[in-house]
C-alpha positions in Angstrom: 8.6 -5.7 15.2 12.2 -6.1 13.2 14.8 -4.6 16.1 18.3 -3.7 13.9 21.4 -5.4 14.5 24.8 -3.8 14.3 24.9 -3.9 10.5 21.6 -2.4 9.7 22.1 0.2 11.7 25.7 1.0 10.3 23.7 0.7 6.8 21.4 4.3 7.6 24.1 5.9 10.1 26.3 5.8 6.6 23.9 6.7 4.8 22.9 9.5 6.7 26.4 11.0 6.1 26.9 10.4 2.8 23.5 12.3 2.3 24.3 15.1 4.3 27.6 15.7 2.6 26.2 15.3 -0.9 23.6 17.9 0.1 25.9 20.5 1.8 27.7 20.7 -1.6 25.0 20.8 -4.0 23.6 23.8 -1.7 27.1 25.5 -2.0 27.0 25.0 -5.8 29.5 22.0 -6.0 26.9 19.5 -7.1 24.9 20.5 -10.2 21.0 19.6 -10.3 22.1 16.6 -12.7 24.6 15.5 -10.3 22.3 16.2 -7.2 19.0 14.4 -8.9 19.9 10.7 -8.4 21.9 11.1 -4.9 18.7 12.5 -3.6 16.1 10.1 -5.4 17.8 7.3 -3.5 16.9 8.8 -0.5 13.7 9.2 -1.4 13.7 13.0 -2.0 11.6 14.4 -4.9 10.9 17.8 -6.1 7.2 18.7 -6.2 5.2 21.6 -7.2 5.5 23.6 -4.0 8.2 22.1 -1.9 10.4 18.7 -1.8 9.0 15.6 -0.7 10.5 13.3 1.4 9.2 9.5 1.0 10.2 7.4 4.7 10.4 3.8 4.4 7.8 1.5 6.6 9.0 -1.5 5.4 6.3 -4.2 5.2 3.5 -1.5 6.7 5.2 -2.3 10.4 5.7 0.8 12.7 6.6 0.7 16.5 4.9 3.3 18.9 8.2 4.9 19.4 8.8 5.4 15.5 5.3 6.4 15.0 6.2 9.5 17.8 9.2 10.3 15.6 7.5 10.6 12.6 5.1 13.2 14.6 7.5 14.8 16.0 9.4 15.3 12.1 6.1 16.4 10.9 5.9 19.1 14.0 9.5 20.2 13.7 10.1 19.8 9.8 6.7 19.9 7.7 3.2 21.3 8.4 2.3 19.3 11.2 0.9 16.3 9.0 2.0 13.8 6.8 0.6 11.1 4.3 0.3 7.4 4.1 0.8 6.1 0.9 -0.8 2.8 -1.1 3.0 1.3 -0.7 2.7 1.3 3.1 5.6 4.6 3.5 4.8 8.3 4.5 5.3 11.0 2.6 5.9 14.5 4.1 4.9 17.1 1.6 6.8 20.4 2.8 10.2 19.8 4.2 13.0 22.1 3.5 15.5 20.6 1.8 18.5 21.7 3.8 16.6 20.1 6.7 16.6 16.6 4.7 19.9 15.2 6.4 18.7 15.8 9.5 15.2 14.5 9.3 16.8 11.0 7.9 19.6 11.6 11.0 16.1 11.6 13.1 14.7 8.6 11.0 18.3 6.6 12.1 18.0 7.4 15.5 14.8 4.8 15.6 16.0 2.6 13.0 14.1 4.1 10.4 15.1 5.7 6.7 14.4 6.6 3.4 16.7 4.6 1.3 15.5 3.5 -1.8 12.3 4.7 -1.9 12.4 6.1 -4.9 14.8 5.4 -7.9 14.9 2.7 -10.4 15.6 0.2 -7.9 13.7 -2.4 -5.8 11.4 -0.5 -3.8 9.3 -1.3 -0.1 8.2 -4.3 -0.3 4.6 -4.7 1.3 2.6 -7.3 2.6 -0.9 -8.2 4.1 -1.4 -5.3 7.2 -3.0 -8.4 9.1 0.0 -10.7 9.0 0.6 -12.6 11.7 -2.7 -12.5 13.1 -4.9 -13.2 10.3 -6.6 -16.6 10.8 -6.3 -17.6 7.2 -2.6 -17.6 7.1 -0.5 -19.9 5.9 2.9 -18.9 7.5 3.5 -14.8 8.6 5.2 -13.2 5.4 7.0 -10.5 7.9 9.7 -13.1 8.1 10.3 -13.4 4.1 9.6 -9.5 3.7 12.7 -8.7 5.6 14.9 -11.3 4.3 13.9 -9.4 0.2 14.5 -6.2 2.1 18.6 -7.2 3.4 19.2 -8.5 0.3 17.4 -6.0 -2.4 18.8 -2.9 0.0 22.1 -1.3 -1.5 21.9 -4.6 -4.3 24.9 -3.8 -6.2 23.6 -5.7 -9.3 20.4 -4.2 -9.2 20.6 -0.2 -8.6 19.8 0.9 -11.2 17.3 -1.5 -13.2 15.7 0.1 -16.5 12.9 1.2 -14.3 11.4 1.0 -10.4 10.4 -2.5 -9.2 8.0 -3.6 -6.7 7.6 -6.5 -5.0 4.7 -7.6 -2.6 4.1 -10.7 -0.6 0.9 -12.5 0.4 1.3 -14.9 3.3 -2.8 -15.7 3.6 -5.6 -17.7 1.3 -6.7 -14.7 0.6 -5.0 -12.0 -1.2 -4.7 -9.0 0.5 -1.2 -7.6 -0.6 -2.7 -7.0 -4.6 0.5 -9.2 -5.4 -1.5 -10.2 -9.3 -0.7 -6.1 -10.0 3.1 -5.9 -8.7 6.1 -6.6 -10.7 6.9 -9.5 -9.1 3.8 -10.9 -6.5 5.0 -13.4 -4.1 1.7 -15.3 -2.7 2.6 -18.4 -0.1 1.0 -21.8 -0.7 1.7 -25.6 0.4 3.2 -27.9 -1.6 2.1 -32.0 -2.5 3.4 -32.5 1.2 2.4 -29.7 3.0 5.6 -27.9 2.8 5.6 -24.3 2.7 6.8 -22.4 -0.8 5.6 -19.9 -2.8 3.7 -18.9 -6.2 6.0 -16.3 -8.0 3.8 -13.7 -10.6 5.6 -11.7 -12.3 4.5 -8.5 -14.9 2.0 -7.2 -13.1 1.7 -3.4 -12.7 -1.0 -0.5 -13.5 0.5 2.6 -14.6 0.0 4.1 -19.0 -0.6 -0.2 -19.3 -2.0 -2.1 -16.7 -1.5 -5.5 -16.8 -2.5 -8.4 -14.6 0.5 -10.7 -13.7 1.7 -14.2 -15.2 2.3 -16.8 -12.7 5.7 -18.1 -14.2 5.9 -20.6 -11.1 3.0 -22.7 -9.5 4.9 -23.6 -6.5 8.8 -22.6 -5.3 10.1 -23.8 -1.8 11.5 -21.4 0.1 15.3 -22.1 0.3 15.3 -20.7 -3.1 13.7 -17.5 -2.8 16.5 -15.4 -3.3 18.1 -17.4 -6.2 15.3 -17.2 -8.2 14.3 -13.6 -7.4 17.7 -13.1 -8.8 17.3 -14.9 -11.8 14.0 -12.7 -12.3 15.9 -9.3 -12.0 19.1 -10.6 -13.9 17.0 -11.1 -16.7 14.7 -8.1 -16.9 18.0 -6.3 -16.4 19.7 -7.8 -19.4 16.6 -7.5 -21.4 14.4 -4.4 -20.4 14.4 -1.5 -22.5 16.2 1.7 -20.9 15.4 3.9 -24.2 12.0 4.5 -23.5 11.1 5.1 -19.2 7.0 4.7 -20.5 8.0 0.9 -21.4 11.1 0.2 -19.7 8.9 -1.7 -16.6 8.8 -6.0 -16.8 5.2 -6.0 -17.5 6.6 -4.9 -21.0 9.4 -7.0 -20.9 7.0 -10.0 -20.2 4.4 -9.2 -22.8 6.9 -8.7 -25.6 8.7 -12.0 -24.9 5.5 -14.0 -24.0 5.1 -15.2 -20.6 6.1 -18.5 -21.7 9.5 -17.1 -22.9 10.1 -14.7 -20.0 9.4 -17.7 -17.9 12.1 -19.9 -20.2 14.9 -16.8 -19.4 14.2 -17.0 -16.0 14.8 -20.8 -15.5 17.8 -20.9 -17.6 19.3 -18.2 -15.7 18.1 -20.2 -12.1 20.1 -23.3 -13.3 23.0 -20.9 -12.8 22.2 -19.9 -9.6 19.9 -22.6 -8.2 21.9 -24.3 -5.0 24.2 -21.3 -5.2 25.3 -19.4 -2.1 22.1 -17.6 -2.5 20.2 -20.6 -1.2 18.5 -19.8 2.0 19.0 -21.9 5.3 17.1 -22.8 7.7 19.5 -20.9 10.7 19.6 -17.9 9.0 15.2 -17.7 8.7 15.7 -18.4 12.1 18.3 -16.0 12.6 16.5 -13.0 11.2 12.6 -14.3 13.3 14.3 -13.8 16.6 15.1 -10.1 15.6 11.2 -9.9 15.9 9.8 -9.1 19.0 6.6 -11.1 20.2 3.1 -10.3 21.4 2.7 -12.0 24.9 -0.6 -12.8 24.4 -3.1 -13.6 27.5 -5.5 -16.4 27.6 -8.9 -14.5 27.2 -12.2 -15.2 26.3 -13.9 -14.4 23.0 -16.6 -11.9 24.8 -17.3 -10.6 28.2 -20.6 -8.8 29.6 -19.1 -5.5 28.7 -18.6 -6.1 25.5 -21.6 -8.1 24.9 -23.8 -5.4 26.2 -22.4 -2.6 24.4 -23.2 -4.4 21.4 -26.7 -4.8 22.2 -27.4 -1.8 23.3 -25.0 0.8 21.3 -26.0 0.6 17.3 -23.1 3.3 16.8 -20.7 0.8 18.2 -21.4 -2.3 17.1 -21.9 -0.5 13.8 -18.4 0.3 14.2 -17.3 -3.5 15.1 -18.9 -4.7 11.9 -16.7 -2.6 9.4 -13.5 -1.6 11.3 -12.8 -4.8 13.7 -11.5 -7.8 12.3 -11.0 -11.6 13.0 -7.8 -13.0 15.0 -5.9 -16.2 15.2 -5.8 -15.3 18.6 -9.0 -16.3 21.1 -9.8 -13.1 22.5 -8.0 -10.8 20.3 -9.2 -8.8 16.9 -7.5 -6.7 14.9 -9.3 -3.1 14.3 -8.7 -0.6 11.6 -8.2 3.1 12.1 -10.1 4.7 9.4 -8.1 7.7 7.9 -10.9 8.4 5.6 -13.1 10.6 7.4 -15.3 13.0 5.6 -13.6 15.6 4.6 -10.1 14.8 4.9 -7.7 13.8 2.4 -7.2 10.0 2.5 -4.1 8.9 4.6 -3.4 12.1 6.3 -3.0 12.2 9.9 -1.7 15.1 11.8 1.3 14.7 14.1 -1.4 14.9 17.2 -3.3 11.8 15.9 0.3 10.4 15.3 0.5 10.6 18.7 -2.1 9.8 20.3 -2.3 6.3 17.8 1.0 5.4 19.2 -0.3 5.9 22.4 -3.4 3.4 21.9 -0.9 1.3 20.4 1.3 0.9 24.1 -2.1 0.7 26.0 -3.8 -1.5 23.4 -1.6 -3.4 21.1 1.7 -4.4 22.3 3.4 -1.1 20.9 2.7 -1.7 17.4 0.9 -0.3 14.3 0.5 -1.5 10.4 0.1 0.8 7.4 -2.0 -0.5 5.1 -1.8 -0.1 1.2 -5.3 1.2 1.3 -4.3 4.0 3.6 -5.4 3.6 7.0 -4.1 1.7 10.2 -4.1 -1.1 11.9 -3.7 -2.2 15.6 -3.1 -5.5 15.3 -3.3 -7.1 18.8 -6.7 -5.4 20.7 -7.7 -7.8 23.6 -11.9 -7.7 22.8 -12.6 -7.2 26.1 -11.0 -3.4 25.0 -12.9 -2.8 22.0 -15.6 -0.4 23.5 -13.0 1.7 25.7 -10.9 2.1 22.2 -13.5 2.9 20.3 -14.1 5.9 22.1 -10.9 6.8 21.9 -10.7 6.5 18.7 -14.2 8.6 18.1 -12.3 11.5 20.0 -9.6 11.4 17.6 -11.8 11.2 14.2 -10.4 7.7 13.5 -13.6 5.7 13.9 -15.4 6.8 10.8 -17.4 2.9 10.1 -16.6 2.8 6.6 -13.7 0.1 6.3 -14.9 -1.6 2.4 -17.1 0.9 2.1 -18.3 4.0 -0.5 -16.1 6.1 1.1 -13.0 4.4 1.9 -11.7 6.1 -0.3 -7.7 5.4 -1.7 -6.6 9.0 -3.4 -2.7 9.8 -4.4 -2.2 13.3 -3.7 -3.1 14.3 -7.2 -2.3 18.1 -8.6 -2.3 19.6 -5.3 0.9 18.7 -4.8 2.5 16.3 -7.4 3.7 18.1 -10.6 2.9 14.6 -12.6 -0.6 14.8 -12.4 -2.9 16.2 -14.5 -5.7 16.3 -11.9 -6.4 17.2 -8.4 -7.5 13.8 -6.6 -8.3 15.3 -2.9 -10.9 17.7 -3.7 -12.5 15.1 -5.6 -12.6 12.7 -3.0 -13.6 15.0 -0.6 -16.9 15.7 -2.8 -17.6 12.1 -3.6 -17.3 11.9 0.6 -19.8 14.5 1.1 -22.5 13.3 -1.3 -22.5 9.6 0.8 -21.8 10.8 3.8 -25.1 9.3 5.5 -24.4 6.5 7.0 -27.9 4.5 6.5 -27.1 5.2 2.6 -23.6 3.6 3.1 -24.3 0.6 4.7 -27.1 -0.3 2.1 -24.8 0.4 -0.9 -22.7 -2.4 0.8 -19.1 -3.5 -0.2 -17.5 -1.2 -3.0 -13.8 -0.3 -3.6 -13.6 3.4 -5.1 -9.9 4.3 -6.0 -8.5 8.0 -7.5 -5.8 8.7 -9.6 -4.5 12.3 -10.6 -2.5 10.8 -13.5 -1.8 7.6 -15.7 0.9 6.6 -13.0 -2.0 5.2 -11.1 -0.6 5.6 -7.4 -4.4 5.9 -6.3 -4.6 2.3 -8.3 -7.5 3.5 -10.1 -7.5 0.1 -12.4 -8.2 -2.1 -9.9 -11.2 0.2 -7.8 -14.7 -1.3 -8.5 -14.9 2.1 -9.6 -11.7 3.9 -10.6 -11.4 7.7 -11.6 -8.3 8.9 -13.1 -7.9 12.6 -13.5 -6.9 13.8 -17.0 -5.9 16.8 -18.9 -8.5 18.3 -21.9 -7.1 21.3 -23.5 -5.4 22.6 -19.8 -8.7 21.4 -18.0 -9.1 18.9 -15.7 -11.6 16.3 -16.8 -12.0 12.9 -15.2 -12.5 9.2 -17.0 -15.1 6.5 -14.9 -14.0 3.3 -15.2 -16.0 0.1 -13.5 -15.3 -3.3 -13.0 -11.7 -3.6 -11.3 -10.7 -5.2 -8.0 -7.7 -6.8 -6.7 -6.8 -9.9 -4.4 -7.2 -13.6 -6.4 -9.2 -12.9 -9.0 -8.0 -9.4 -9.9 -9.3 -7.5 -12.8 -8.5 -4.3 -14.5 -11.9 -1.7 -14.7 -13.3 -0.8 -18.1 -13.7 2.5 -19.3 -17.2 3.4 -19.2 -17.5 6.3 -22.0 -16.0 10.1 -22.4 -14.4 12.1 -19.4 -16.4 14.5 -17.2 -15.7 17.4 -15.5 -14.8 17.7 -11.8 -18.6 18.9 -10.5 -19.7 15.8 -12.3 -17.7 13.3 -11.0 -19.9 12.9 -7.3 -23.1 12.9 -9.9 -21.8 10.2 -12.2 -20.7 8.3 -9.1 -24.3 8.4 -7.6 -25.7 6.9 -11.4 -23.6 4.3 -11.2 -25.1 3.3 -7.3 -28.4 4.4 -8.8 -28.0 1.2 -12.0 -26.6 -1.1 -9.0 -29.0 -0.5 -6.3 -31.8 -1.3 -8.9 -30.2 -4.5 -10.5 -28.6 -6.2 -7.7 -30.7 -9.7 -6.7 -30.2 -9.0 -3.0 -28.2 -6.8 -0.5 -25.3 -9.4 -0.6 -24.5 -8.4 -4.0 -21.6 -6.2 -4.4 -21.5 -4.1 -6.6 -18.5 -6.1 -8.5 -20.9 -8.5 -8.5 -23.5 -7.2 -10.5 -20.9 -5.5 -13.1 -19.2 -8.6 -13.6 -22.8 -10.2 -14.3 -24.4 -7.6 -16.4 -21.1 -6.1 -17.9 -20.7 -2.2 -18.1 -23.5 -1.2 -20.7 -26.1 -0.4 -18.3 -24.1 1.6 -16.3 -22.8 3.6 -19.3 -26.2 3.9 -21.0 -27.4 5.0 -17.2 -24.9 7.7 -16.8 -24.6 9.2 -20.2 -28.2 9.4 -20.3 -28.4 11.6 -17.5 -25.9 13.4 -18.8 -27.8 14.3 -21.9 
């Protein structure tokens, strides 16, 4: 866990004021909405259909116990008594007032927490893998690099107010689990001819009205310039992106219309400027920023122990549980277990303030006082000792955040769709809910096997319906909400962008069309290790279209 220093915490305590003063006179009518609208984007206030929304910052998905307890408490005192993960690692509460705003981010402060820049055309969190540090695949933790983009992209004077918003995410495994082919710039860490550590830079990657996959514009970077270059990256798409026109104003554009070979050409001319400049990074100051991290004081511990052993045996429910929710450690002895938000019927990534709680709670007793947010909505306790698995598994069955369906049907990512944001044309809850329900049998789930399903109420794609093995993306036909199927997408190294399977479908459909597309899949696959991308990408989408559309006649 990042601990402030004196500077950080100046940075929010400042912040805090300026945003309190700012919102004392727009409520006393010395601030017009105009005047009012960016001050409180860049605190990550929005105005939604029913009530503001306040966006916190989790910066790289990493939350202490004690942070995790404010944010419960906020949501107690402040909101409903909930609040929502979101697919860039933040929370979102959904009902604050907004003369309580200052004071929630006062509350944020007081446990080195905020809402700066989550929002606005500016560099926003910056994510990462939710099992860095521990995953056994890595090639150096990313945590480190994360915050060193987040001191220097937080209150950039140079790049405030870019043509558009900008996200970055970095990847410090083999294997991709940040999505960083589908950010504006992905960062992804890889060895160099002698085993040095540097990094692949992609940049123009993004879903959204045109998803694109990103270019890799450099095979291999070392990591004393990380920064220069970065800037050279946001110098140019500054210069160069278009502000006349927000639908292509992001550097997905930018990169298309210039070729990725001249994007890449801009890029290095503006590094020779800055390569070796007093942007270069140094050893002592990496250094500098890891021992701001605290450490797990890991104990020596076997892999297994009787316990364990013979609750697997004996307990199908459990080790049922082990399979999909508890993952491999670098650690002997340890694993890393997810905390499925995506029970049947609630909306994907809530969690009321009492889970909040109680998950900080199992995070003291269990994992070194820490907890992840991953960008698929759920949690992560990083550090479990496996001798502890079956005692937290209970615990977590109490608490409705046990549901076995981690890469599953059902694991469901959603944006909050029409139910709350005015942007969308659809509601996305409801219909995740439904799809929920119709798989909801467990025996059914596990035979389906691997699948990625991803919701979108609008073309904005925050459910990142592109990249979902299936993707639905809610859309509006003559003041009705309709929903288009697409098939085929998925993220991590070989990311791809889903097709669009035929004409939309109305909202009672949607759980029947879903079950055709498992019925075409169940009957084609060659075995029950077959994934459903699998089979698309070896049959294509025709008989999944003729399959559904059939029906539907």
């Amino acid at each position: 866990m990042y601990i402030y220093d004196a500077i950080d915490q100046r940075i929010v305590d400042e912040r805090v004021a300026q945003f309190r003063d700012q919102t004392q006179r727009f409520l006393t009518g010395q601030l017009s909405e105009d005047d009012f609208r960016p001050l409180r984007l860049r605190n990550g206030l929005y105005i939604q259909k029913h009530a503001p929304m306040l966006r916190v910052a989790i910066p790289y998905g990493l939350l202490s116990s004690t942070q995790l307890r404010k944010l419960a408490y906020i949501a107690r005192r402040y909101d409903q008594g909930y609040g929502h993960f979101s697919t860039r690692q933040n929370l979102q509460y959904n009902w604050p007032r907004l003369e309580d705003v200052p004071e929630i981010l006062a509350q944020l402060a007081s446990v080195q927490m905020h809402a700066i820049q989550t929002s606005g055309n500016c560099v926003r969190n910056i994510t990462t893998d939710h099992f860095a540090g521990v995953a056994p695949d890595e090639i150096v933790c990313p945590f480190v690099w994360a915050e060193v983009m987040r001191q220097w992209s937080t209150l950039h004077p140079e790049f405030g107010f870019l043509p558009r918003k900008f996200k970055i995410a970095i990847n410090g495994s083999m294997e991709d689990r940040a999505a960083v082919m589908v950010h504006d710039i992905g960062i992804h860490a890889v060895h160099g001819d002698a085993g040095e550590v540097g990094f692949r830079i992609i940049v123009g990657g993004g879903l959204g009205r045109t998803p694109i996959i990103g270019h890799v514009i450099r095979e291999f970077l070392p990591w004393q310039h990380l920064l220069t270059y970065l800037d050279a990256v946001l110098r140019v798409y500054n210069r160069y992106g278009r502000r006349d026109n927000k639908y292509k104003a992001r550097i997905k554009i930018l990169v298309k219309d210039l070729t990725p070979a001249g994007f890449t050409r801009q890029v290095e001319e503006e590094w020779a400027h800055l390569q070796g400049g007093p942007g270069t990074l140094l050893r002592e100051e990496i250094e500098r920023i890891e021992r701001r991290f605290t450490r797990s004081d890991y104990l020596n511990l076997p892999d297994t122990d009787a316990g364990l052993a013979s609750r697997l045996e004996t307990d199908p429910a459990f080790s049922r549980w082990v399979s999909r929710n508890v993952h491999a450690h670098k650690v002997r002895g340890y694993a890393a277990v997810s905390l499925s938000l995506k029970k049947t019927g609630v909306a994907p990534g809530d969690v009321t303030a009492e889970q909040m709680d109680a998950v900080a709670e199992l995070a003291d007793r269990y994992s070194f006082g820490e907890i992840r947010v991953t960008h698929e909505q759920n949690l992560v306790l990083a550090d479990v000792a496996r001798r502890d698995l079956p005692e937290l598994w209970l615990k977590l069955r109490a608490l409705g955040l046990a549901t076995p369906n981690i890469g599953l049907l059902t694991n469901i990512i959603a944006c909050p769709g029409g139910d709350f944001c005015s942007l969308a044309n659809a509601a996305s809850i409801p219909v995740a809910q439904a799809i929920q329900a119709r798989f909801d049998d467990l025996d059914y789930l596990y035979d389906i096997g691997e699948l990625d399903l991803n919701i979108s109420g609008c073309m904005n794609s925050c459910g990142h319906h592109h990249v979902g093995h299936i993707g639905i993306l809610g859309v509006d036909k003559n003041g009705e909400e309709w929903y288009q199927i697409s098939i085929g997408g998925s993220q991590g190294s070989r990311a791809t962008l889903g097709k669009v399977i035929g004409p939309s479908v109305a909202r009672s459909e949607v759980p029947d069309v879903v079950e055709r597309l498992i019925d075409v899949y169940l009957q084609l696959r060659d075995s029950e290790h077959d994934r459903f991308i699998d089979v698309v990408r070896r049959i294509g989408t025709e008989p999944f279209r003729d399959h559904v559309y059939a029906c539907a006649d």
